[in-house]
N, C-alpha and C positions, 0 to 999 in steps of 0.2 A: 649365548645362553647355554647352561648347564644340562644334559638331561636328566631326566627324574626315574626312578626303579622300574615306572610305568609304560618306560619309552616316552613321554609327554617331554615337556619343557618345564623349569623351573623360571618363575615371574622376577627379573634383575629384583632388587632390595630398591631404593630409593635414591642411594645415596651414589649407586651406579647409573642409574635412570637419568637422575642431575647432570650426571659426568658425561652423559651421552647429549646433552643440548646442544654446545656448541656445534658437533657433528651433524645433527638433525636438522639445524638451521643452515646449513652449509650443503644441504642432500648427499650428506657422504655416510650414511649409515646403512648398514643392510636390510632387507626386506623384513628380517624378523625384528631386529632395533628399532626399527620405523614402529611398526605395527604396537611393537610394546610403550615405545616412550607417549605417540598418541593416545596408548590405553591413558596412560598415566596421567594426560596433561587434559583428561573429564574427570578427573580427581583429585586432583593436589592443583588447588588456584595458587600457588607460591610459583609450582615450577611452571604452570599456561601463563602467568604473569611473564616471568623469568625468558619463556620459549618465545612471547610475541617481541619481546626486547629484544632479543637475538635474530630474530626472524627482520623485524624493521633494522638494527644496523648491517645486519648482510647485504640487507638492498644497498642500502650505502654504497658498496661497494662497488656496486654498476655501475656504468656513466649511464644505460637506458634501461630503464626500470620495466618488466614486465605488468604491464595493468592488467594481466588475468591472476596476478599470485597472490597480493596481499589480500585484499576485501574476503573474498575467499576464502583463505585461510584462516586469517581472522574470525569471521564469522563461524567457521566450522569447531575452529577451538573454545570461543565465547559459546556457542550453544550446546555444545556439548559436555564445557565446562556448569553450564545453568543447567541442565538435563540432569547433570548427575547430583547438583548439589543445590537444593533449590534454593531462592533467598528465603531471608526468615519473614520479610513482609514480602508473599509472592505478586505478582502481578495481577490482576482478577483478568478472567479468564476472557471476559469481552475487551479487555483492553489490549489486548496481546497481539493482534495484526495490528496497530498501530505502536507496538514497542518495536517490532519486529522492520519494520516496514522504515522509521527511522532510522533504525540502526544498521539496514544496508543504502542507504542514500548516506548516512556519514559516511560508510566506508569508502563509495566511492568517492566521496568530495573530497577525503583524508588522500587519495590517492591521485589526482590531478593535479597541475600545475600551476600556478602564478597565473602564468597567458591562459589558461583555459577559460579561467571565470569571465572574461572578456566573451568567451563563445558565442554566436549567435544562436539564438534559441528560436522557434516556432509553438508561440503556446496556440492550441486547436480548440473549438470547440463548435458548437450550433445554438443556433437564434433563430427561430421559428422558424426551422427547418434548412436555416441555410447555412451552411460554414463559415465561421469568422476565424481572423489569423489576427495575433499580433507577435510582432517583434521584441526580443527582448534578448537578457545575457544568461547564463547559468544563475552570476549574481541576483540577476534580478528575477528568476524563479525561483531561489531559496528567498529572498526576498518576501516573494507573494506567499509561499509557505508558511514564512512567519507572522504575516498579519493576519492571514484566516487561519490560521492557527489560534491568534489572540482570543476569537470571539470564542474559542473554548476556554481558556485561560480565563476570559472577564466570567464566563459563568461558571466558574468555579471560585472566583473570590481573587482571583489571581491579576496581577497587574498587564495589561494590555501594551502590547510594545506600539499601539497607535495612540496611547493615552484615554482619560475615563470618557473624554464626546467624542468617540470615532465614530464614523457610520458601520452598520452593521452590513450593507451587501459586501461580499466579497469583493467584486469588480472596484466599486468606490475606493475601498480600505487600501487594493491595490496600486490602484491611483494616486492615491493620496500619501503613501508610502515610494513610488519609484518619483513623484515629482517631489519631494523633499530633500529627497538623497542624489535626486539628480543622478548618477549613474553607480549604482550599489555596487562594494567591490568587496574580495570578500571577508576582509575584517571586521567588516560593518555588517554582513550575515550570518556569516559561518557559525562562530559561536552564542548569538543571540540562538539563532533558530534552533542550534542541538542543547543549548541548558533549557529554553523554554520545552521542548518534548521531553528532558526529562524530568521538569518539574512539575509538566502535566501525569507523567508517569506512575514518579513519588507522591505525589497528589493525591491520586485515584486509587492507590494501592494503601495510602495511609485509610482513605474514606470507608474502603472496602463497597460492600454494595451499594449504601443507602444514595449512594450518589448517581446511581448509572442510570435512574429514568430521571433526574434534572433536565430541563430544556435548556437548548443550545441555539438561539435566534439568528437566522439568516436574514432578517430585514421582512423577505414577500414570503419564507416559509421556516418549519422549526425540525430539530429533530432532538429525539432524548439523547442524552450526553453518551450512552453506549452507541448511539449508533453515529452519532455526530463524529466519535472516535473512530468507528469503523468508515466512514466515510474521508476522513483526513486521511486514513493508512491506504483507501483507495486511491486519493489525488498525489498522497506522499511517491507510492509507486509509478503513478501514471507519469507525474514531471521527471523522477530517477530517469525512465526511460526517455523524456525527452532530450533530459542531459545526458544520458550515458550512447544515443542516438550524435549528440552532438560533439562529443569527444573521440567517437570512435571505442566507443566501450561495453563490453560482455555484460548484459544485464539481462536475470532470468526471472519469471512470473512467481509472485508467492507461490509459499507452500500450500497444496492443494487446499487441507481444514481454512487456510486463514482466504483463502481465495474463494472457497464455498460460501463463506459468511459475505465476502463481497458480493458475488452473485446475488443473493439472497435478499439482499437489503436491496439493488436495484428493481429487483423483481415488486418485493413490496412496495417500492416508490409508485410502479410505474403504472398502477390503477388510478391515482390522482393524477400523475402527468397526461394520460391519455382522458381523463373528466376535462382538464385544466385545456387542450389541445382542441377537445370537443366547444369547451363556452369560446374560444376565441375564433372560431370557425375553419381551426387548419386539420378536423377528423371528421371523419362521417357520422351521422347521428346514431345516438342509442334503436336500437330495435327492439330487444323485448328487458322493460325492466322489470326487476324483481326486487321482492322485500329484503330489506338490511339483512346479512344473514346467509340470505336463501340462494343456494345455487342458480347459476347465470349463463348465459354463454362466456364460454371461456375458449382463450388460445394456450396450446399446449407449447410449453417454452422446453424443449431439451437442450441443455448445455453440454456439451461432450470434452471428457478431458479429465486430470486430476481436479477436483474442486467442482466438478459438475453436476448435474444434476436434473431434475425434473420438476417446473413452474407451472401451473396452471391461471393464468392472467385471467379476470372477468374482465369483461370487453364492455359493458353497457352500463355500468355503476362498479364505483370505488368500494361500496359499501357490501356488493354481492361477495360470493363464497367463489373461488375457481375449482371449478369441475371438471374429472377429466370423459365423465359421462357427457359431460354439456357443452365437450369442445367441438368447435365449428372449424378449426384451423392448425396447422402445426408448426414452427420453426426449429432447426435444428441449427445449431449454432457450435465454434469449436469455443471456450473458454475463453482464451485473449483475445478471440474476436470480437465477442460481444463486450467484456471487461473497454475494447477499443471504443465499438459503438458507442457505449454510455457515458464514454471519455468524450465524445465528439471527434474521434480520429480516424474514421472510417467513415462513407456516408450510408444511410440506410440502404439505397440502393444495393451497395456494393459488399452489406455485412452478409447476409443469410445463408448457408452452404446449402442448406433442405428445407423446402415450403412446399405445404401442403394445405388445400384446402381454401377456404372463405380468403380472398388476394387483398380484398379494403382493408379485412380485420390482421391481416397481415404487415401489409401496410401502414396501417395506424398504430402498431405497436411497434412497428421497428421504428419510424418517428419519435413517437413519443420516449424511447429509450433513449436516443438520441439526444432528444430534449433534454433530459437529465444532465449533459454537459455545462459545465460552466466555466468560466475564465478559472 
């Protein structure tokens, strides 16, 4: 780089920027080359196009492919290429942990091998309180991916990859999809499951708002189509990790905003699961109830971490207000611990780092967090 009258640096021209890829993709450029062609490649989508093609035949060149370089990088270039130049039809803004969330589970799929989709996988979850396991392949958790994915898809007008009589529970739709395909490999998922996210995408971003409180039917419960989406980018994440667990592969927690909004939406859930815990006889009963509305006892939920936060749970009705005047109890929890909990990957016992206070009303809400697990 040139210096400038100022002592500074003069910014290469473009058409030296270009001339500098080869090199960049090859990590042969100097510290300040680096820095500038990166500048570059969140502003000119010709040459981050240009850079990822040179970046994917370098690996070529390996016979043993680093699985911490590409997704990575990828993802660093892609979002910083969308940072700086937005699309002209942007994403809406509640949709975006689930664009986000897709498109680091592609990356790692893009980046595994033939033999991996074979993987054994351990999907987690809890049934009235208890742990349940089933067996399966990477294939057959993108698999499951894409048919509870569908029942967004059907509520939007959009064609169901289980057809228009599928059952609506998750658990069925996945049954009824791995006993079809008999052992899903991954040509038969890979590409169904990433054109249907981006046609749920395209979709919701052509709709703009009018779309985001649409119901989206799970069979025994509903949620409106924003949050339906925020809860796919929370399962999209949870299975990532079960496959990037099973390949032996570097997989890190959303980014803190899109990890808050998951918090948040459990949080809300989790006044009906612990009502719903209460009619079947597996919580303690209500103690003081109050009118729709009106402050209740409440447990104080602190999430700690990027994306954390501070919950106030009413304890004796769905319909009360959480309070932190009216709390009887405290839990402190670290972020992916509890994001584990509401997965079913932890058991309540073993989630809580800090409890304080009323031990039942403690207990009935790490429960009923819990309970929020599903296949």
């Amino acid at each position: 780089m040139s210096a400038t009258p100022g002592g500074g640096t003069e910014t290469p021209s473009h058409d030296v920027l270009r001339s500098l890829l080869g090199a960049w993709a090859l990590s042969a450029c100097s510290a300040e080359e680096t820095d500038a062609v990166e500048a570059h490649l969140g502003e000119c989508a010709p040459c981050a196009d240009e850079a990822l093609r040179l970046r994917d035949a370098v690996a070529l060149l390996h016979t043993e492919r680093d699985l911490d370089l590409d997704p990575l990088l990828r993802f660093r270039v892609l979002e910083n290429c969308l940072g700086r130049r937005p699309a002209r039809i942007p994403v809406p803004e509640w949709a975006s942990p689930y664009d986000a969330e897709t498109a680091r589970l592609d990356a790692l799929l893009r980046d595994i091998g033939e033999a991996e989709w074979n993987r054994p996988v351990q999907l987690r979850w809890f049934e009235g309180g208890e742990p349940v396991h089933r067996a399966t392949t990477v294939a057959g958790v993108i698999g499951h991916l894409l048919t509870v994915d569908g029942l967004v898809a059907g509520a939007l007008g959009l064609d169901d990859p289980l057809g228009r009589d599928a059952p609506h529970a998750p658990t069925e739709r996945t049954e009824k999809f791995w006993l079809a395909e008999s052992r899903p490999v991954a040509s038969e998922v890979h590409a169904p499951w990433r054109n249907q996210s981006h046609t749920l995408i395209r979709t919701v971003s052509f709709a703009g708002h009018g779309v985001a409180d649409l119901s989206v039917s799970y069979s025994d419960f509903s949620l409106s189509l924003q949050d339906s989406l925020l809860d796919r980018a929370f399962e999209c994440w949870m299975h990532a990790d079960d496959i990037a667990e099973a390949v032996n592969y570097p997989y890190d927690p959303p980014r803190g905003s899109h990890l808050h909004r998951m918090v948040d939406l459990a949080a809300r859930l989790l006044p009906a699961a612990l009502a719903g815990r209460r009619r079947s006889g597996l919580a303690g009963p209500a103690r003081h109830l109050v009118a729709a509305g009106s402050p209740g006892r409440s447990l104080h939920l602190e999430i700690e971490g990027a994306g954390g936060g501070d919950w106030y749970i009413p304890l004796d009705s769905p319909a009360a207000l959480g309070s932190a005047d009216h709390a009887v109890a405290q839990v402190a929890l670290d972020r992916v611990e509890f994001c584990h909990l509401v997965a079913g990957h932890v058991s309540p016992e073993e989630a809580a780092a800090g409890q304080d206070g009323d031990r039942d009303a403690i207990r009935d809400v790490l429960f009923a967090a819990a309970s929020l697990s599903r296949m």
